[in-house]
RONUMI-101801 format. One line per field, with one value per atom (N, C-alpha, C): residue in one letter; atom name; x, y, z. Coordinates in pm, 1 decimal. Layout:
aa <- (a,...)
at <- (CA,...)
x <- (X,...)
y <- (Y,...)
z <- (Z,...)
***
This chain:
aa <- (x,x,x,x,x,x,x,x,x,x,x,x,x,x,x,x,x,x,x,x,x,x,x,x,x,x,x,x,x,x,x,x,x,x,x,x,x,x,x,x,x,x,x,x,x,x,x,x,x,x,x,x,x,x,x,x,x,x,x,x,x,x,x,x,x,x,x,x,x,x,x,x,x,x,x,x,x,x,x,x,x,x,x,x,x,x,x,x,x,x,x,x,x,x,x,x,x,x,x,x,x,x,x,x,x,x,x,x,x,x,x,x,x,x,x,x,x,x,x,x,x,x,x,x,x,x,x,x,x,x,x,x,x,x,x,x,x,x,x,x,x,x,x,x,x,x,x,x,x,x,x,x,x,x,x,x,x,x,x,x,x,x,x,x,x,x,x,x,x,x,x,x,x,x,x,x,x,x,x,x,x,x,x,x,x,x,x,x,x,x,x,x,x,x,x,x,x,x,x,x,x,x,x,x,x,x,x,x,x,x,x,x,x,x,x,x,x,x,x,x,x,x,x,x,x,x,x,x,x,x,x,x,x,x,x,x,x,x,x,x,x,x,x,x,x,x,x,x,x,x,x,x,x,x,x,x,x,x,x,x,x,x,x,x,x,x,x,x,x,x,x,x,x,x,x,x,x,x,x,x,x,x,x,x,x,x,x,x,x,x,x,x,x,x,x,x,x,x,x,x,x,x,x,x,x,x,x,x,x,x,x,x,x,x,x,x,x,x,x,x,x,x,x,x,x,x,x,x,x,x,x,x,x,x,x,x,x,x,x,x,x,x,x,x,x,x,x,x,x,x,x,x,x,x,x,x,x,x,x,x,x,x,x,x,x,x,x,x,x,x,x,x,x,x,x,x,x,x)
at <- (N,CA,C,N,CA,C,N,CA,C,N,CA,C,N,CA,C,N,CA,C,N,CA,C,N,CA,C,N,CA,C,N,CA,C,N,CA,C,N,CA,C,N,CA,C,N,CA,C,N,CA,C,N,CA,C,N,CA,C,N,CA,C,N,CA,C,N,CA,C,N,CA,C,N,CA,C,N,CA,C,N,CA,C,N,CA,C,N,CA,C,N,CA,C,N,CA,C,N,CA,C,N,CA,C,N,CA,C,N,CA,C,N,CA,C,N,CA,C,N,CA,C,N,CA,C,N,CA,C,N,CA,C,N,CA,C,N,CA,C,N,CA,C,N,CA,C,N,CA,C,N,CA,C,N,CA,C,N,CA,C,N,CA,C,N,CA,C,N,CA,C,N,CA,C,N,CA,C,N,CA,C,N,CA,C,N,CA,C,N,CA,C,N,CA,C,N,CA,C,N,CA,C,N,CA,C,N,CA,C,N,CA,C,N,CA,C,N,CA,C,N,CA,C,N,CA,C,N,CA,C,N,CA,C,N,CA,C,N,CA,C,N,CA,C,N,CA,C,N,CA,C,N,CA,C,N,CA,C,N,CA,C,N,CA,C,N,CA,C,N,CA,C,N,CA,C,N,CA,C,N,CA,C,N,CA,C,N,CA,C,N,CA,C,N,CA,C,N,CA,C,N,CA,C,N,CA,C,N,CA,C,N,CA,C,N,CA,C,N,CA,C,N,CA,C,N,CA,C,N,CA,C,N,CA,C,N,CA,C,N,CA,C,N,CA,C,N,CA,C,N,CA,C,N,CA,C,N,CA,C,N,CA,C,N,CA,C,N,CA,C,N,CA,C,N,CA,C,N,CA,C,N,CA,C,N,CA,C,N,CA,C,N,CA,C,N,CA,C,N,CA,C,N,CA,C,N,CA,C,N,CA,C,N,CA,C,N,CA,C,N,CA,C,N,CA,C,N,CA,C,N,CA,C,N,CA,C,N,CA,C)
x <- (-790.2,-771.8,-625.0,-564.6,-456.6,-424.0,-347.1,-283.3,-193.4,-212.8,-108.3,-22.6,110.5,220.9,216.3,180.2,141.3,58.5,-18.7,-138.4,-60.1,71.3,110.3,190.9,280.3,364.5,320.6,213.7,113.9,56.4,15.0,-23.1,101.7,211.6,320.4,348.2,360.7,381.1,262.8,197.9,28.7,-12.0,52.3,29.3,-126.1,-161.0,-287.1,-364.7,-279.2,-346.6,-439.0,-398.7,-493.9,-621.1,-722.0,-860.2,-923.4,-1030.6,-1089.8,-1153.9,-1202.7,-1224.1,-1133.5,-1008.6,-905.3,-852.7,-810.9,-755.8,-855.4,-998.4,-1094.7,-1088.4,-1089.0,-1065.5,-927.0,-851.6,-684.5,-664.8,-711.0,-718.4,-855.6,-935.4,-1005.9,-933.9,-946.1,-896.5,-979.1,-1102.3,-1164.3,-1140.2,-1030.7,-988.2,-842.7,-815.3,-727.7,-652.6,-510.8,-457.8,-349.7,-330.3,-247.0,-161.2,12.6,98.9,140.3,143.5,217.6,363.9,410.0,557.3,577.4,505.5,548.8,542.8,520.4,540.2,688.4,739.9,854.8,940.9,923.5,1015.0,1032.3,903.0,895.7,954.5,924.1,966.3,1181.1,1191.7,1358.3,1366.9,1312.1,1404.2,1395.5,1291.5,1280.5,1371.5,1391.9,1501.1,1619.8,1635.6,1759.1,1827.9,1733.5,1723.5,1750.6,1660.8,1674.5,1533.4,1450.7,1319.2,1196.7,1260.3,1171.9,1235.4,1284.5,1436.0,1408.9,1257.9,1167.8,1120.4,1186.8,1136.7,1271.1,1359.3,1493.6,1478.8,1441.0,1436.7,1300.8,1193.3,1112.0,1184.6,1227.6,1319.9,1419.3,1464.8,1569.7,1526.1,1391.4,1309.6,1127.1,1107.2,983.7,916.0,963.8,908.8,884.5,974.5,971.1,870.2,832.5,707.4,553.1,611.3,439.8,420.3,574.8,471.6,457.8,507.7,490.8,348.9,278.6,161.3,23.2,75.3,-5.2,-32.3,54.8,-20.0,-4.0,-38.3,44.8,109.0,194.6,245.3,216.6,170.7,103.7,206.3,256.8,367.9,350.2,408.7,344.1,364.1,289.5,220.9,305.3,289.9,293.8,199.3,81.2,-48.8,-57.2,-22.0,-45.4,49.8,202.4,282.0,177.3,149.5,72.7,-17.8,-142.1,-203.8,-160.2,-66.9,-20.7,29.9,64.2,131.3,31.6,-43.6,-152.7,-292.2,-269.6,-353.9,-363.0,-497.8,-466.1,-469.3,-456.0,-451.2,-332.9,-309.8,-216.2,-144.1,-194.2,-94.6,7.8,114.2,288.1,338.5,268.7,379.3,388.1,463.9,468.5,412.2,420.1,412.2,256.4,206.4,40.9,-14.6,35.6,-20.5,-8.1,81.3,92.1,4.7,-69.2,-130.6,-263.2,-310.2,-408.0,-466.6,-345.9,-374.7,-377.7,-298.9,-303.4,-466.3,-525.3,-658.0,-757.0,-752.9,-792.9,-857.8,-716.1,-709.7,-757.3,-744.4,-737.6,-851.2,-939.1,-1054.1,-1049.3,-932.4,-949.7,-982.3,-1030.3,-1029.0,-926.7,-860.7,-789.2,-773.6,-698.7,-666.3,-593.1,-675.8,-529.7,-644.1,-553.7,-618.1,-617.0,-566.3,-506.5,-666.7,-711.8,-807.7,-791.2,-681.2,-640.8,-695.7,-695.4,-773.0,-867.6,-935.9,-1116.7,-1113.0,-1043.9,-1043.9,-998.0,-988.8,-952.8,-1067.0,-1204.1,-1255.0,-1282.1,-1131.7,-1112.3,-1180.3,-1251.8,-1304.4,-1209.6,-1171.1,-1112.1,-1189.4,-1136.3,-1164.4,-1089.7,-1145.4,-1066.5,-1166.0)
y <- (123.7,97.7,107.4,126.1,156.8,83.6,-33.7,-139.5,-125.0,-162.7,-154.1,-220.8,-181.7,-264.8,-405.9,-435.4,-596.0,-624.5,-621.7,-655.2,-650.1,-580.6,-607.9,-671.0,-728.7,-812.8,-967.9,-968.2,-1089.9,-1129.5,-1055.3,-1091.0,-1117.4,-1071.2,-1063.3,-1256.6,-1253.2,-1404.1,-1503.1,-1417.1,-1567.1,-1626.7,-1536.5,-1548.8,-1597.3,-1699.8,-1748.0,-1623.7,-1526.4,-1449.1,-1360.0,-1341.3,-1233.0,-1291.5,-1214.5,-1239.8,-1318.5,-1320.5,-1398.1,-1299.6,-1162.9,-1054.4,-994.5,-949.2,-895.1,-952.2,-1091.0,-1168.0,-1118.9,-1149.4,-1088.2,-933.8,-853.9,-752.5,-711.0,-692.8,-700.8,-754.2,-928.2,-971.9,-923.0,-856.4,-811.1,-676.2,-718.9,-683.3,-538.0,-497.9,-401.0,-303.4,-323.7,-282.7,-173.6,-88.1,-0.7,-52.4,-79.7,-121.5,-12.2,22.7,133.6,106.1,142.7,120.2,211.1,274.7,397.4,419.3,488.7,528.8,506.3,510.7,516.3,304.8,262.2,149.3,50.6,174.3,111.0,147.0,263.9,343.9,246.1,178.3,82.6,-25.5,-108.6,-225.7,-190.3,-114.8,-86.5,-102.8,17.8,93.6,-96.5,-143.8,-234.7,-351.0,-387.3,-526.5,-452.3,-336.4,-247.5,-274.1,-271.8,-274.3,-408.2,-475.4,-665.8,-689.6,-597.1,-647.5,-705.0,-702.7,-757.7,-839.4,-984.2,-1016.2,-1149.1,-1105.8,-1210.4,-1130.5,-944.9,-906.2,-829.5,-924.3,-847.7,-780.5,-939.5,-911.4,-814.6,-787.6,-675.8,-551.8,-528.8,-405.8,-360.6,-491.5,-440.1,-400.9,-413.6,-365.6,-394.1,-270.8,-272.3,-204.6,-89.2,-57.6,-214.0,-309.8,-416.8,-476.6,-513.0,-562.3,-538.3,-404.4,-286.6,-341.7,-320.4,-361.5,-499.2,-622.1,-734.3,-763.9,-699.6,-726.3,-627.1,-496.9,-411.1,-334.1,-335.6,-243.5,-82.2,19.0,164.1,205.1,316.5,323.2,525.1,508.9,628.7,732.3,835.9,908.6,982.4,1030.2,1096.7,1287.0,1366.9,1474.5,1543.1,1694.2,1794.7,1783.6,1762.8,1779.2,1657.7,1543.4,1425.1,1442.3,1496.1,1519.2,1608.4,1683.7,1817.3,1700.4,1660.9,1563.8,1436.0,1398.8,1283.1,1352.8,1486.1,1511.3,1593.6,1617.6,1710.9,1599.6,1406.5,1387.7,1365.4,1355.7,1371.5,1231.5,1175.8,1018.2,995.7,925.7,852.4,760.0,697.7,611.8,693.0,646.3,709.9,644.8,565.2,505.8,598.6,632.9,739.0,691.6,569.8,483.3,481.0,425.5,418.1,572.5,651.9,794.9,840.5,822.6,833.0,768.5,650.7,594.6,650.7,661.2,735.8,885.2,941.0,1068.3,1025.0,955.6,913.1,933.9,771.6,729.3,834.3,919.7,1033.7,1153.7,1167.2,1293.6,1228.3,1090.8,1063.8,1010.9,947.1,925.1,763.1,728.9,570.2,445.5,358.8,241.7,182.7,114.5,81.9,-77.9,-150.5,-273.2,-306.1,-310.6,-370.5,-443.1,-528.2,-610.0,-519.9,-419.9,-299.9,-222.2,-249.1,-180.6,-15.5,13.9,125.0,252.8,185.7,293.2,304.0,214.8,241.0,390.3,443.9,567.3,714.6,674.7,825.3,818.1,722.2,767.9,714.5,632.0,545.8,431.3,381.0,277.5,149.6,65.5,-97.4,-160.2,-242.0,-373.5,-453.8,-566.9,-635.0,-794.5)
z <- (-687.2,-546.8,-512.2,-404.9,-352.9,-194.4,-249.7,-184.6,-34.2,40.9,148.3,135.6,152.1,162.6,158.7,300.6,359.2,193.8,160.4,74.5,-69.6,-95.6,-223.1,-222.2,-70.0,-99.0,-109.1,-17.8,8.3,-140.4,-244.1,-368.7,-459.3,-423.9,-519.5,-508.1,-321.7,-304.0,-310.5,-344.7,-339.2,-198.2,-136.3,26.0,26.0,123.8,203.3,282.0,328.4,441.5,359.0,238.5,178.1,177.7,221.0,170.2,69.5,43.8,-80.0,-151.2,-77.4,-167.0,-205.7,-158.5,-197.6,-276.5,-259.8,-401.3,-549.5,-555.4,-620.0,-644.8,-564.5,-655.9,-707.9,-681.5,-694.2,-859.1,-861.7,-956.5,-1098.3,-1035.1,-1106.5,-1251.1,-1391.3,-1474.2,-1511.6,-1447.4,-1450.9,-1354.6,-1259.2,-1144.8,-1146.6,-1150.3,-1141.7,-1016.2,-1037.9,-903.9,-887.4,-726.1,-752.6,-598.0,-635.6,-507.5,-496.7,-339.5,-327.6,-345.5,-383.1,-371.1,-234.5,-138.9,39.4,57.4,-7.5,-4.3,-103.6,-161.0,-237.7,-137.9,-72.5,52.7,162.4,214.2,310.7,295.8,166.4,157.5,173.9,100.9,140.7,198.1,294.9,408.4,506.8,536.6,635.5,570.1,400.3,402.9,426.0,407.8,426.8,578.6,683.1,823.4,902.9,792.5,826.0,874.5,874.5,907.7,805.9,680.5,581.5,541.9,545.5,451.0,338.8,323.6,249.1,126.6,111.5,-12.8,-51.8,-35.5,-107.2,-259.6,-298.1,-427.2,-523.0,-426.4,-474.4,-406.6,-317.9,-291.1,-401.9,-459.1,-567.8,-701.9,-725.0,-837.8,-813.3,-766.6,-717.8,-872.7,-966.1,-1072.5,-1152.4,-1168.5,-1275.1,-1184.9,-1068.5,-986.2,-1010.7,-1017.1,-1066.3,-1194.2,-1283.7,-1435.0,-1441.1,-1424.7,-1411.8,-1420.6,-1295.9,-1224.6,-1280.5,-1394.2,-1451.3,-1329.1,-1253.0,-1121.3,-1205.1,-1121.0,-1143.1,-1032.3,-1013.5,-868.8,-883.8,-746.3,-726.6,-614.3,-689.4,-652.4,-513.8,-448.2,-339.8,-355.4,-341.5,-365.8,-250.5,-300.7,-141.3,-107.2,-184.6,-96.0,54.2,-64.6,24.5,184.9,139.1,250.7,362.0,320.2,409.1,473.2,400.5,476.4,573.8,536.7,610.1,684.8,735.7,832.6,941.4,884.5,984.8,1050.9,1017.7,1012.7,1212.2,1212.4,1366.7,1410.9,1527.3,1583.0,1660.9,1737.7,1767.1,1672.8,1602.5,1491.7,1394.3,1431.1,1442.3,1306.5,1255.9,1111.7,992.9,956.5,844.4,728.8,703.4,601.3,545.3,677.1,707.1,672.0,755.4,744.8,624.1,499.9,402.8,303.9,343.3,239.8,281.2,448.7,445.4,347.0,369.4,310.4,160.8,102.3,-3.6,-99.9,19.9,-28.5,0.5,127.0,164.9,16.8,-57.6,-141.6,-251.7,-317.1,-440.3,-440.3,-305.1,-320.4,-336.6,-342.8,-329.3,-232.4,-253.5,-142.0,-123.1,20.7,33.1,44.4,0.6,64.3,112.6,238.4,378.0,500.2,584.9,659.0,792.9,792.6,934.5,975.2,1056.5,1084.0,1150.8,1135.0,1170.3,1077.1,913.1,836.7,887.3,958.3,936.9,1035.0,1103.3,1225.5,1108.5,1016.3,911.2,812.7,813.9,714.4,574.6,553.8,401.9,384.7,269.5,241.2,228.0,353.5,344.1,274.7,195.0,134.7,212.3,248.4,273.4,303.5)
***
């Protein structure tokens, strides 16, 4: 499965907002967990900006985060670029559009609380 941003920082902190299935599968050891590269990009660029300033310290090592947690981190593709860029909609976040195409190509489910995937198609958990 392949995590949204919000959803890997929320598990990193043991955040309340996450689900009770998402905590469940996430934590599930039979579960392939997977973070996009467009989410190591995000978490920067935004503590970079001052709009995240609660994940400095996963900004400053998001690889030692992934392995910590056994996650994998899932690179981003030309393919995926091509897709995230041709996808059609009004929703403008590069970030988002990137994980769409992501889960899109690789066939994965997503976990995120954004009901915005549900308009491309991808399987939410949440």
């Amino acid at each position: 499965m392949l995590l949204d941003t919000h959803t890997f920082l929320w598990w990193l902190d043991g955040d309340r907002r996450l689900s009770r299935r998402a905590r469940q599968t996430i934590g599930d050891d039979a579960n392939t967990v997977l973070v996009s590269a467009a989410s190591a990009w995000e978490i920067t660029t935004k503590v970079r900006i001052g709009k995240l300033s609660g994940a400095v310290d996963v900004a400053a090592d998001v690889a030692g985060c992934l392995a910590r947690q056994r996650f994998e981190s899932l690179d981003i593709t030309v393919l995926h670029a091509q897709r995230a860029g041709r996808l059609p909609g009004k929703h403008r976040d590069p970030f988002d559009r990137m994980l769409v195409a992501q889960a899109q190509i690789e066939d994965l489910p997503i976990v995120t609380n954004d009901g915005v995937f549900d308009d491309y198609g991808v399987t939410r958990v949440w």
